[in-house]
C-alpha positions in Angstrom: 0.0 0.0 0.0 1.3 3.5 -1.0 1.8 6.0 1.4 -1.1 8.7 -0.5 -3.2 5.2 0.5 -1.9 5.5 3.6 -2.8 9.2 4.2 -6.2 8.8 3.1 -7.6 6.0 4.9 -6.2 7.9 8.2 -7.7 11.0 6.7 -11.2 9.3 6.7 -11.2 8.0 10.3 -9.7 11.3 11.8 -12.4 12.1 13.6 -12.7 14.2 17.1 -10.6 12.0 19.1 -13.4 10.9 21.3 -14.3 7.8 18.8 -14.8 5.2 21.9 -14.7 5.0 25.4 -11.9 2.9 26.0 -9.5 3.7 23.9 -7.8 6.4 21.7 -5.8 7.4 19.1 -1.8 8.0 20.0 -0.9 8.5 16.2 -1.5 5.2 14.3 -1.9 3.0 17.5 -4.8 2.5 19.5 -4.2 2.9 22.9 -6.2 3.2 26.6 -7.4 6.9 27.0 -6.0 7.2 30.3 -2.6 6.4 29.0 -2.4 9.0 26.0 -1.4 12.2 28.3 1.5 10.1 29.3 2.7 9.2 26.4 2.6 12.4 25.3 4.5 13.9 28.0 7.1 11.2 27.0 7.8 12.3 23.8 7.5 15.9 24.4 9.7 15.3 27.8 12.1 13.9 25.0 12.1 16.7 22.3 12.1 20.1 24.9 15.5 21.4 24.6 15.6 20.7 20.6 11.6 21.7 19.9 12.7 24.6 18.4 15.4 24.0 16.3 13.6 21.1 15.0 10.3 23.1 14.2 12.3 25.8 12.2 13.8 22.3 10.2 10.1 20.7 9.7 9.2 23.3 8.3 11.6 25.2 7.1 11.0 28.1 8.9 7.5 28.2 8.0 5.6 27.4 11.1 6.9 31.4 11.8 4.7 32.6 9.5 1.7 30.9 10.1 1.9 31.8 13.9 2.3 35.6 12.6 -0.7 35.0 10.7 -2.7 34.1 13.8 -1.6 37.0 16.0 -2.3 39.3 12.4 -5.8 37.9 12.8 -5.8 38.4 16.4 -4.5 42.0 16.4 -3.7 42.6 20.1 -4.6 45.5 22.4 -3.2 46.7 25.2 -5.1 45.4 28.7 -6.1 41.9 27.0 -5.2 39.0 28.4 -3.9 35.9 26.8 -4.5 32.3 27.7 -2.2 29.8 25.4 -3.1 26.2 25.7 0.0 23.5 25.0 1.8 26.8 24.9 5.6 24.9 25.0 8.6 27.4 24.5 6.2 30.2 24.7 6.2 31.1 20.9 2.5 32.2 20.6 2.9 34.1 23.9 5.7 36.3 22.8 4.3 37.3 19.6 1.1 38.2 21.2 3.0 40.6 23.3 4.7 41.8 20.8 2.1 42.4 18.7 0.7 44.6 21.5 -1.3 42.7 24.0 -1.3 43.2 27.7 -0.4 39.8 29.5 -0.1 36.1 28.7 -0.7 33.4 31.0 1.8 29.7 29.3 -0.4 26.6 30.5 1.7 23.6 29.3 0.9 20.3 30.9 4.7 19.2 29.9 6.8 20.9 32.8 10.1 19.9 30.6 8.5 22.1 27.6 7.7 25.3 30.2 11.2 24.9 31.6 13.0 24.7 28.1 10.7 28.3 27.3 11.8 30.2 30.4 15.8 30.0 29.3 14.7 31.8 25.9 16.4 35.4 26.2 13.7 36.7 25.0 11.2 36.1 27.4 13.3 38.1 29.9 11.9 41.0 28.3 8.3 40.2 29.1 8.5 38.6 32.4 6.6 41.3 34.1 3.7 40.5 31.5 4.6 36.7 31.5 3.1 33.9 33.7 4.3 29.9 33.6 1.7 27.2 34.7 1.8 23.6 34.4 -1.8 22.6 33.5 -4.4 20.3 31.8 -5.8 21.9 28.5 -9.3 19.4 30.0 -9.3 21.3 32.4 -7.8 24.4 33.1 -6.7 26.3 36.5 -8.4 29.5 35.9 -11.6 31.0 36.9 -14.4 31.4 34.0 -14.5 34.3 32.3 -11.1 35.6 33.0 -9.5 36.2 29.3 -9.8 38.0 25.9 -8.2 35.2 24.3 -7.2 31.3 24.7 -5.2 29.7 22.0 -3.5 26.5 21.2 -0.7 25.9 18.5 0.0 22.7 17.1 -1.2 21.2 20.3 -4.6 19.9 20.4 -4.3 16.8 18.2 -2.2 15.8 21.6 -4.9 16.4 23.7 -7.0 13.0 24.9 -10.5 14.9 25.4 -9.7 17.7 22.7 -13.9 18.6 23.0 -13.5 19.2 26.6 -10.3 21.2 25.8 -12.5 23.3 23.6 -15.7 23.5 25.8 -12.6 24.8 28.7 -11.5 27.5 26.3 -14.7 29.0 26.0 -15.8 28.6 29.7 -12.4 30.6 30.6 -12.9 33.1 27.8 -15.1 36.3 28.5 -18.4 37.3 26.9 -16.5 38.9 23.3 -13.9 36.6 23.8 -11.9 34.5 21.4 -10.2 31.1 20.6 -8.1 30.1 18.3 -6.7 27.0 17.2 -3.5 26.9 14.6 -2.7 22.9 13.7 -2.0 21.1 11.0 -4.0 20.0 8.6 -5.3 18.1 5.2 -3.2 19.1 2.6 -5.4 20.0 -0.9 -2.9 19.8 -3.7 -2.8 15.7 -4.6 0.9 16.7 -6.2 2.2 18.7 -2.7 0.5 16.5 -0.8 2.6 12.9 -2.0 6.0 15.2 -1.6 4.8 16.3 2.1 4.0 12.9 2.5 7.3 11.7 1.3 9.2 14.4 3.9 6.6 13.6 6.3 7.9 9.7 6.5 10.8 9.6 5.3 12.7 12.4 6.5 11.2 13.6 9.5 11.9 10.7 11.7 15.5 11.0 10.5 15.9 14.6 11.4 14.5 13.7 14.7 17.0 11.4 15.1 19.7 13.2 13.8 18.9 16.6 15.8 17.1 15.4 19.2 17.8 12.2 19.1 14.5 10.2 19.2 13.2 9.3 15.6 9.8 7.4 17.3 8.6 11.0 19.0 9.1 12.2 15.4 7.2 9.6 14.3 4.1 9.9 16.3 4.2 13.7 15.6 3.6 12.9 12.0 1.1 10.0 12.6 -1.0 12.1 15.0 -1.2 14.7 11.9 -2.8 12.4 9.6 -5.0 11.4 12.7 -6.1 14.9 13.4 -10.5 16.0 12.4 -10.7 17.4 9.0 -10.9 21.6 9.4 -14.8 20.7 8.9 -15.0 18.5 11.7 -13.1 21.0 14.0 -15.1 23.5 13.2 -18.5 21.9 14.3 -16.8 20.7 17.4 -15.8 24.3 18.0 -19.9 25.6 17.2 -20.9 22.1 19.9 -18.8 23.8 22.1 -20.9 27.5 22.1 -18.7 29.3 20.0 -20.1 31.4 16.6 -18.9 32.9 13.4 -16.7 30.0 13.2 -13.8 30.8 10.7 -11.6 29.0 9.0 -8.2 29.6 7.2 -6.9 27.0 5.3 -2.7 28.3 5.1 0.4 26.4 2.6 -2.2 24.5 0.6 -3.9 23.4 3.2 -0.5 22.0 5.1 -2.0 24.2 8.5 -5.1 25.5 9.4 -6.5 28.2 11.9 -9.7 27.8 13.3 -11.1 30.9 14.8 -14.5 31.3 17.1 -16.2 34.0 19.5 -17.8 33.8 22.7 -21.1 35.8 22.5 -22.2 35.6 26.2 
């Protein structure tokens, strides 16, 4: 079987993430739901001190544009607060600020990834605006209705309950608030989407290998892409949730997507 066979049958089963109640995806395997979170922490426990450098080589630098694509959409103001889910390094965070917001609050439930952010230079310069907390994107440590925004970047198809993730965002989000959610996505070009396949495989793991030093992390990072809802299904999990004027920009051909949604009341 080809690997374009591959992708599509994954494709067509990507579904929520919720699809039974005793087990889950974790990439390509099947495994118990309360075992995904820690798995996941193992591979991101693995990959902290080299996520960055290895996102600029997925993606060859791409993944920075995107992200400035989502705080463009955004557009900061001064006094709003930011909540960033599976917020890592802290890259979402910092360009929010940046860009002109007021404060961001880093939930990570990977300690290793929050630890690896805070010896960025850069956040040095924001640490009165700047908060750290290690926390469950299922259920978050913050009082409803306390933000202007909550995002998450390339981290919900991690998530075990990834509805209750979103049903959290808009329960900590205040009446006018908004979520968004950048990940990747179904590519739409069948021609880019056998080469991204081919990189995706093939080269990906090897880069992993070569660079952090754990090709199988890589692995499930590229499984649990093809595993991931189509942008249609996210959006009507985002409308189940409560949120309107669901949005959604399809970026590289389809390679990412941002999902966006407002809290009305």
């Amino acid at each position: 079987m080809t690997k374009q066979n591959d992708r599509a049958m994954n494709t067509d089963r990507a579904t929520s993430g919720n699809s039974g109640p005793d087990t889950i995806d974790f990439g390509f395997r099947r495994v118990r739901r309360e075992d995904k979170s820690g798995l996941v922490r193992d591979v991101f426990d693995s990959v902290a001190s080299r996520y960055d450098v290895m996102n600029d080589l997925m993606s060859g630098g791409v993944h920075r544009l995107w992200k400035s694509a989502m705080i463009d959409w955004m557009a900061p103001q001064p006094g709003q607060k930011l909540v960033d889910l599976a917020g890592g390094t802290g890259d979402i965070s910092l360009r929010f600020l940046r860009a002109g917001g007021g404060e961001a609050v880093i939930t990570d439930i990977n300690e290793a990834m929050l630890n690896a952010g805070q010896q960025r230079r850069e956040m040095r310069q924001h640490a009165d605006r700047l908060s750290w907390c290690v926390g469950n994107a299922e259920s978050l440590p913050f009082t409803d209705a306390s933000a202007d925004f909550v995002t998450i970047a390339f981290g919900l198809r991690n998530v075990t309950d990834r509805d209750a993730a979103i049903r959290e965002a808009h329960r900590v989000l205040r009446p006018g608030g908004r979520f968004l959610c950048l990940e990747f996505s179904q590519v739409t070009s069948p021609m880019l989407a056998q080469a991204y396949d081919a990189w995706s495989f093939n080269v990906l793991p090897r880069l992993g290998q070569m660079v952090a030093g754990d090709a199988e992390s890589y692995r499930y990072l590229v499984e649990s892409i093809r595993t991931f809802p189509t942008p249609e299904i996210l959006a009507d999990m985002f409308a189940a949730a409560g949120f309107a004027q669901v949005r959604v920009r399809r970026l590289s051909a389809g390679i990412a997507c941002i999902h966006s949604g407002w809290k009305l009341d």
